[in-house]
C-alpha positions as CSV (number, residue, x, y, z in Angstrom):
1,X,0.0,0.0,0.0
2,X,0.8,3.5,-1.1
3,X,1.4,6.6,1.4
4,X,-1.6,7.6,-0.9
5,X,-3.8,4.5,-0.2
6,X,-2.8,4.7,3.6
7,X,-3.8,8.3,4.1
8,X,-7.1,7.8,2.0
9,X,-8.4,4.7,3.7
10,X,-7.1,5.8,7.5
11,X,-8.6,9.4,7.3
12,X,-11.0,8.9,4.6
13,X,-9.8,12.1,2.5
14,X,-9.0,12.1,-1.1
15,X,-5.8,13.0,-2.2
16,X,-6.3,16.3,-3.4
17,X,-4.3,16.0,-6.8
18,X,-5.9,12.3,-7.5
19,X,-9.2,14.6,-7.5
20,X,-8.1,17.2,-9.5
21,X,-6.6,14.3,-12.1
22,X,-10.1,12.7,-12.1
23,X,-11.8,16.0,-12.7
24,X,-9.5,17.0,-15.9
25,X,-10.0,13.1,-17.0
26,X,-13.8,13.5,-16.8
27,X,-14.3,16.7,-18.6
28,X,-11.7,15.2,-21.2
29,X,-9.1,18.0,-21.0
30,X,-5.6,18.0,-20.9
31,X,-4.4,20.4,-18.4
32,X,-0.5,21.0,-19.8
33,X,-2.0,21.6,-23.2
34,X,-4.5,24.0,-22.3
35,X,-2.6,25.7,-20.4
36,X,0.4,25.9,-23.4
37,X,-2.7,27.3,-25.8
38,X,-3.8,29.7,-23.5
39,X,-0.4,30.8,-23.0
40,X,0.2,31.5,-27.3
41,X,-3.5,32.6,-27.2
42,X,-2.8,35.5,-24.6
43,X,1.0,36.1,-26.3
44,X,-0.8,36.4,-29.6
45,X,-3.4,38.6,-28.7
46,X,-0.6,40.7,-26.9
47,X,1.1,40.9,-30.0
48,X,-1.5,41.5,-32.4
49,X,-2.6,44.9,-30.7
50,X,0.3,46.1,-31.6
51,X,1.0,45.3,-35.0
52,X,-2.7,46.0,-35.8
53,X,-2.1,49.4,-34.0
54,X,-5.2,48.7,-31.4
55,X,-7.7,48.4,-33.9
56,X,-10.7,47.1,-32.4
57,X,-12.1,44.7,-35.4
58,X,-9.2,43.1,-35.5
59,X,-9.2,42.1,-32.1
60,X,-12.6,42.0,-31.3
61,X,-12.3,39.2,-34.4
62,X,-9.2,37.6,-33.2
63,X,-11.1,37.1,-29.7
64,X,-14.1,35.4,-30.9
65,X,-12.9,33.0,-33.1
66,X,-10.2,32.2,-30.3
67,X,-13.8,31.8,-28.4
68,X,-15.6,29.7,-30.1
69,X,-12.4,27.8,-31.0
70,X,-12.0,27.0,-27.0
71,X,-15.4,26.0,-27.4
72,X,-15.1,24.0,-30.4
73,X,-12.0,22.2,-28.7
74,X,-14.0,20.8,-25.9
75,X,-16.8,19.6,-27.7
76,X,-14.1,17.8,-29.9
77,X,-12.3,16.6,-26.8
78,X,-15.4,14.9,-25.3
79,X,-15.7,12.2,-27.9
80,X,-14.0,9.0,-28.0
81,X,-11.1,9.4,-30.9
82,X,-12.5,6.5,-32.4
83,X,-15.7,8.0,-32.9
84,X,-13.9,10.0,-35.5
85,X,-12.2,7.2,-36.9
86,X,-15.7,5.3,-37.4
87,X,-17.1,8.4,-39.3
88,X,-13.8,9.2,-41.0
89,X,-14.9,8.2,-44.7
90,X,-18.0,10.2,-44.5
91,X,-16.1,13.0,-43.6
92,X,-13.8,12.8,-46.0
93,X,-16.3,12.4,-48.7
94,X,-18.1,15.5,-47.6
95,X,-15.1,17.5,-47.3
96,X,-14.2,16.2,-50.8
97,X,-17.7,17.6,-52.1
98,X,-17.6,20.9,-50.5
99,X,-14.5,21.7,-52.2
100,X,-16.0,20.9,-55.6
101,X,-18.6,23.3,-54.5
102,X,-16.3,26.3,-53.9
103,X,-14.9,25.5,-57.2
104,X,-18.3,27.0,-58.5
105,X,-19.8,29.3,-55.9
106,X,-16.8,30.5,-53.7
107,X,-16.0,33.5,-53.2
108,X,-12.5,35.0,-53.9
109,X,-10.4,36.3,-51.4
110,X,-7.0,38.0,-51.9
111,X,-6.8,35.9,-54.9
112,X,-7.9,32.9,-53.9
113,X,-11.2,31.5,-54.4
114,X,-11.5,29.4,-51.2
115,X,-14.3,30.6,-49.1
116,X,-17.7,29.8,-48.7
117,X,-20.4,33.1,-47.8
118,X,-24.1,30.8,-47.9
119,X,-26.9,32.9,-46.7
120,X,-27.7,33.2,-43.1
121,X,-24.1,31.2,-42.0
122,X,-20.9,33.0,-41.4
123,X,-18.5,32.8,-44.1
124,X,-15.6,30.0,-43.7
125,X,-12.6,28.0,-45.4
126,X,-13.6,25.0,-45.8
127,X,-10.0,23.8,-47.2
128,X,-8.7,24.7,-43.6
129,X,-11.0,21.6,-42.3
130,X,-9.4,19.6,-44.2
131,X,-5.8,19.7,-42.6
132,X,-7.4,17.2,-39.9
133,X,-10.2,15.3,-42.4
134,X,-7.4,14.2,-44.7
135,X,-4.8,13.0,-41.8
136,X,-8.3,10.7,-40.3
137,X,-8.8,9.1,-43.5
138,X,-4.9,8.4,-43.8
139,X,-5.0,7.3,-40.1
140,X,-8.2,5.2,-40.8
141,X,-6.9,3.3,-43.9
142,X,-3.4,2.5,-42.7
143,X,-4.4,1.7,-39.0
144,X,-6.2,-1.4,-39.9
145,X,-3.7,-2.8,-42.5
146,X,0.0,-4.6,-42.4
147,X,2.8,-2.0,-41.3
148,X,4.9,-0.7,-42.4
149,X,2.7,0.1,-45.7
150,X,2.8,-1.9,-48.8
151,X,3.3,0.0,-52.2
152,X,-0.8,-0.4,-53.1
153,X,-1.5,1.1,-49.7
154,X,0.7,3.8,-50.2
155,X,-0.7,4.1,-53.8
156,X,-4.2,4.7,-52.1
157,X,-2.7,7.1,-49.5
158,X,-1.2,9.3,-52.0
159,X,-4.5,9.5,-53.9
160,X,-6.4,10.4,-50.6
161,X,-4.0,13.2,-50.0
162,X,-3.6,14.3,-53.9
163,X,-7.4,15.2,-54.1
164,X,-7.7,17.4,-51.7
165,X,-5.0,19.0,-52.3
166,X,-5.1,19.0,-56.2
167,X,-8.9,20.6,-55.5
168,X,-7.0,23.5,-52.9
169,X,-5.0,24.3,-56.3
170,X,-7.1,24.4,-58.6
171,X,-8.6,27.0,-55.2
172,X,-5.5,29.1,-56.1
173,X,-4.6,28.3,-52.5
174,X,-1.1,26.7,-52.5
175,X,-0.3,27.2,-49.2
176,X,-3.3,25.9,-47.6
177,X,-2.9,23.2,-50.4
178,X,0.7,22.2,-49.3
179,X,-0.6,22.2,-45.5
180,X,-3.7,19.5,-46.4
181,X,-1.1,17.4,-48.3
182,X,1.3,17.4,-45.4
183,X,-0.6,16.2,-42.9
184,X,-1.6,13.5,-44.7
185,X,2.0,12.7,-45.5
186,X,3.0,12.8,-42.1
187,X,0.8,9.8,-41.5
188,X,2.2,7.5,-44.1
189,X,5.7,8.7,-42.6
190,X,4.8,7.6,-39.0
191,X,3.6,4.5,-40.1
192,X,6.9,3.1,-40.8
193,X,7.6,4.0,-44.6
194,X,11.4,2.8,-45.6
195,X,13.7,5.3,-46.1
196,X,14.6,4.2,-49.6
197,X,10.9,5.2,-50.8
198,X,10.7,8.5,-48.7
199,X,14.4,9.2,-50.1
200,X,13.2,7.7,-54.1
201,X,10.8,10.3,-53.9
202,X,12.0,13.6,-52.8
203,X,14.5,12.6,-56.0
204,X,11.5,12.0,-58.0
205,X,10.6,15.5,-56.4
206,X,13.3,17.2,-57.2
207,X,13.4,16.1,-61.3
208,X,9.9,17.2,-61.7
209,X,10.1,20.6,-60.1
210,X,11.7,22.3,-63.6
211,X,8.6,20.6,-65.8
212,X,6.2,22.0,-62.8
213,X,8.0,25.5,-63.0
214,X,8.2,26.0,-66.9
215,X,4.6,24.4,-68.0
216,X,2.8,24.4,-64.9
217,X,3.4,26.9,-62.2
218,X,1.3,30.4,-62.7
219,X,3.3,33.7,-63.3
220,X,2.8,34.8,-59.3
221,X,3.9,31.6,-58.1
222,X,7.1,31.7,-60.3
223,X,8.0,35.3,-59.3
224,X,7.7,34.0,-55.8
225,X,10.4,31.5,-56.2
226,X,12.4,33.8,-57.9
227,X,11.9,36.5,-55.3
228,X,13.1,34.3,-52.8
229,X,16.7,33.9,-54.7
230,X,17.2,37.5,-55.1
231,X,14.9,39.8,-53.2
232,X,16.7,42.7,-54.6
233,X,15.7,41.9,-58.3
234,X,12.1,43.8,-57.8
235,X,12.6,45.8,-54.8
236,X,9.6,47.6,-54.8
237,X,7.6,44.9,-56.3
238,X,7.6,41.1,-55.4
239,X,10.6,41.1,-53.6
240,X,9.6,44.4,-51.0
241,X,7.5,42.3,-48.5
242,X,10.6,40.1,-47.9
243,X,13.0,43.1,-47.7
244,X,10.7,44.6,-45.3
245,X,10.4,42.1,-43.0
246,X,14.5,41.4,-43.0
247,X,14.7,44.7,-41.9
248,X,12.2,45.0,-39.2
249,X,14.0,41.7,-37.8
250,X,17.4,42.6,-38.0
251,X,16.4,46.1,-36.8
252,X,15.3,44.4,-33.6
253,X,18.6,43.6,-32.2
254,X,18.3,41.2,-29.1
255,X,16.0,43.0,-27.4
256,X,13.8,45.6,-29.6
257,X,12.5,48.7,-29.8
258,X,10.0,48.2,-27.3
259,X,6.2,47.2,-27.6
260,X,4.2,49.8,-30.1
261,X,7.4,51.4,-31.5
262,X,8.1,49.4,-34.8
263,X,8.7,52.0,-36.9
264,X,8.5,49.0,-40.3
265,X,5.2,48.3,-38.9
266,X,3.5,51.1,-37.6
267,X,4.5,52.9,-40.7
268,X,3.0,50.4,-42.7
269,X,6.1,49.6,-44.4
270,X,5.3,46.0,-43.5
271,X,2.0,44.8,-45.8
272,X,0.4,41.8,-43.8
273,X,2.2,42.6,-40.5
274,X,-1.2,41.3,-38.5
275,X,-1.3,38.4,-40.5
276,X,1.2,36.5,-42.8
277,X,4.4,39.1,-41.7
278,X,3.5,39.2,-37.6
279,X,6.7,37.3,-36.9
280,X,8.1,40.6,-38.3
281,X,6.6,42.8,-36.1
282,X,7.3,40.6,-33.1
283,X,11.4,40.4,-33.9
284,X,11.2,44.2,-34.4
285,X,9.4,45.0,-31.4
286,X,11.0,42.7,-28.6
287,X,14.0,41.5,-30.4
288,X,15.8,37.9,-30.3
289,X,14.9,37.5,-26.7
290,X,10.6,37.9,-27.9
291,X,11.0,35.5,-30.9
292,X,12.8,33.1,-28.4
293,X,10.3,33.6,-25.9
294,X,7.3,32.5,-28.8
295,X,9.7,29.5,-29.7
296,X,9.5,28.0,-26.5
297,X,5.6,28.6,-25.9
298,X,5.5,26.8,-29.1
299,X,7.7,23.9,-28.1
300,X,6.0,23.1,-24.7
301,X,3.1,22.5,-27.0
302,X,4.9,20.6,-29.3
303,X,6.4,18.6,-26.9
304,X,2.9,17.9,-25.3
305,X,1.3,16.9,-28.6
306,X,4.6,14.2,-29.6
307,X,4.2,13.0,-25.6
308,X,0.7,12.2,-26.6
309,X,0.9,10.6,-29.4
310,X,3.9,9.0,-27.9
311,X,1.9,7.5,-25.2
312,X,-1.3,6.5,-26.9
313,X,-2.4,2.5,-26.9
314,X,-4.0,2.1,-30.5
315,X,-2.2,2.7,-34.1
316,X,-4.7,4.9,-35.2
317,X,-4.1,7.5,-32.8
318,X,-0.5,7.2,-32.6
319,X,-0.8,8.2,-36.5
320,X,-3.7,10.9,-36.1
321,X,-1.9,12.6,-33.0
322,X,1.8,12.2,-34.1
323,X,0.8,13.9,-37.4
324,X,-1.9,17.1,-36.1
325,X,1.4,18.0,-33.6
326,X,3.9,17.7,-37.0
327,X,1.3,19.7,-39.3
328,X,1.3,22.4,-36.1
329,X,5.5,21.9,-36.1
330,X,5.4,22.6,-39.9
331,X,2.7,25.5,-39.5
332,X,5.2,27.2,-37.3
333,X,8.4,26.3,-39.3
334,X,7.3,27.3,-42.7
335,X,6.0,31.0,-41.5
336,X,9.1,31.5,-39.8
337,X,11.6,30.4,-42.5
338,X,9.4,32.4,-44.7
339,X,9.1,35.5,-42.7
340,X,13.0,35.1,-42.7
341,X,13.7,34.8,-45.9
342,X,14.5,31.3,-45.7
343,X,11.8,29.8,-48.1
344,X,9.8,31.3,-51.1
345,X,6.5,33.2,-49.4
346,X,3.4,31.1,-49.8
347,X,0.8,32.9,-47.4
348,X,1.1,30.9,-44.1
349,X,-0.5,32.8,-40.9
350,X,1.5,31.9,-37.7
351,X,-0.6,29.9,-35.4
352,X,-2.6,31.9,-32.5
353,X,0.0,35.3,-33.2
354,X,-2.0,36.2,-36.6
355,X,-5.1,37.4,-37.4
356,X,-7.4,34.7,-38.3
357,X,-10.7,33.5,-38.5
358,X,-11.6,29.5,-39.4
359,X,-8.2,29.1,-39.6
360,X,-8.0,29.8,-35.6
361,X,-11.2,27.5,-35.1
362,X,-9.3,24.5,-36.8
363,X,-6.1,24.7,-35.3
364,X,-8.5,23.9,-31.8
365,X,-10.0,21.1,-33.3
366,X,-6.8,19.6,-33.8
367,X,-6.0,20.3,-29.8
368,X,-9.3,19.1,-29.1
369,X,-8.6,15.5,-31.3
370,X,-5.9,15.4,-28.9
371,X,-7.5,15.7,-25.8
372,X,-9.9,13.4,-27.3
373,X,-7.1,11.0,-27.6
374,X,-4.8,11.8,-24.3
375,X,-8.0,11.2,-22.2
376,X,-10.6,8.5,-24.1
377,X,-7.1,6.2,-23.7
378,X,-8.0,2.7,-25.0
379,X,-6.6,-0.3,-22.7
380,X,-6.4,-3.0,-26.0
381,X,-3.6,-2.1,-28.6
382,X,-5.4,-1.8,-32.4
């Protein structure tokens, strides 16, 4: 017997942190998650005031889709994991059809004609749902065959995550497009691919990106990549936003200018600095030590979501948890490397710092698929 046993059966008190455990188990949340979200949630906020210089829609936005996001998560978290799994066909079949639909009745946005404004319901992305539909479907299909996968199964993968992602395209949407296909590749990489097919690939990759660039890739999308190998070669065109931003970060120092006094951002020298460019803002603002500060918010989070999936009992949601935590790891990755110069600019928000609407709501559901999975724990392996 236990010291914890002991005291409970000679005095008849509960341990107080057994209780609190039990509580947090039976409303299906993950206290060191939550409290890691909140955390960016209240940073992010913090930060976005200033680089939206106060403005009141822009918070008052931010808020409530960080508000119905929390809410969102916790109706997520309160069903069994593999209620999703059982319904993950149908729900990759709908998502499937709605993005057909925006094809013909979307409405265009910066561009892009990804968004969905029916009467009498809000308007929404419905490519940002599927970042988590088309990482279930993966899950579903591999979790109940042979691993690691054989070649048909991985033929059947790659179709499952070229649809979507082909439709978020056609959308004029590549970064959202290259976020769906990710996730879904991160499943067929946690399920125990050989390196010799992962490395065939990216070479496979790598020969077919001069046919995509000379017959496929549009006229923006091919400044982009040249932008991002000489900046300088349309200063005041393609290449200012990247200029800009280098700028503002290396104007920061280690530890800024102090919050509100940007001068790149709050003399609009910046475009995008609430959304896309925030990081920006951020470096300029509070310097090395403020970007460092985010980076480790971000990797108590991370760390969280790999412990999770680390510790789950079934294959199914070692796959679905191991890949929303990667897709959140690459969320943060890309915008940074891009915000840095490091990679061509492709339109990626940074998660809970930028201004967002449905793309705020689904990064929750994939905290609340977690919770769902960290606390509806299976006893039988799958």
């Amino acid at each position: 017997m236990n010291s914890q046993d002991f005291v409970r059966q000679s005095t008849g008190l509960q341990v107080p942190h057994r209780r609190l455990s039990s509580f947090w188990r039976t409303v299906h949340i993950d206290p060191p998650l939550l409290v890691g979200v909140m955390l960016l949630c209240a940073f992010g906020l913090f930060v976005l005031n200033s680089a939206s210089d106060g403005n009141p829609g822009d918070m008052r936005r931010q808020m409530t889709g960080m508000g119905m996001g929390l809410i969102v998560m916790i109706i997520v978290s309160q069903f069994n994991v593999h209620f999703y799994r059982s319904w993950a066909p149908t729900l990759y079949a709908g998502g499937l059809a709605v993005l057909v639909l925006v094809l013909f009745v979307g409405v265009e946005t910066n561009g892009a004609r990804s968004w969905l404004d029916l009467p009498g319901l809000p308007s929404f992305q419905p490519s940002e749902l599927m970042k988590f539909v088309v990482p279930l479907m993966v899950a579903w299909y591999l979790a109940s065959r042979p691993l690691p996968p054989r070649f048909k199964h991985l033929f059947w993968s790659a179709i499952m995550v070229l649809v979507p992602a082909g439709l978020i395209v056609i959308q004029n949407d590549t970064g959202t497009a290259i976020m769906v296909a990710m996730s879904g590749i991160f499943v067929v990489l946690l399920a125990g691919i050989r390196w010799s097919i992962v490395l065939s690939g990216l070479f496979a990759l790598l020969l077919a990106s001069p046919a995509w660039y000379i017959f496929l890739a549009q006229e923006h999308q091919k400044n982009r990549i040249l932008t991002f190998f000489d900046p300088y070669r349309d200063p005041t065109g393609a290449g200012y936003n990247i200029i800009q931003s280098q700028i503002a970060i290396g104007s920061g120092g280690i530890y800024g200018k102090g919050y509100g006094n940007g001068a790149q951002s709050h003399l609009d020298f910046i475009p995008e600095s609430n959304t896309d460019f925030i990081l920006a803002v951020l470096a300029e603002e509070f310097g090395l030590l403020g970007v460092l500060f985010l980076i480790a918010l971000y990797l108590f989070v991370l760390i969280r979501g790999f412990s999770i999936a680390w510790s789950s009992r079934d294959m199914f949601s070692r796959l679905l948890a191991g890949s929303i935590t990667l897709t959140f790891f690459f969320y943060v990755f890309v915008n940074m490397a891009m915000v840095s110069g490091l990679l061509p600019v492709i339109g990626l928000p940074l998660p809970l710092i930028s201004r967002g609407g449905t793309a705020v709501v689904t990064l929750f559901i994939g905290f609340g698929l977690l919770m769902s999975i960290q606390t509806h724990a299976r006893s039988r392996v799958v």
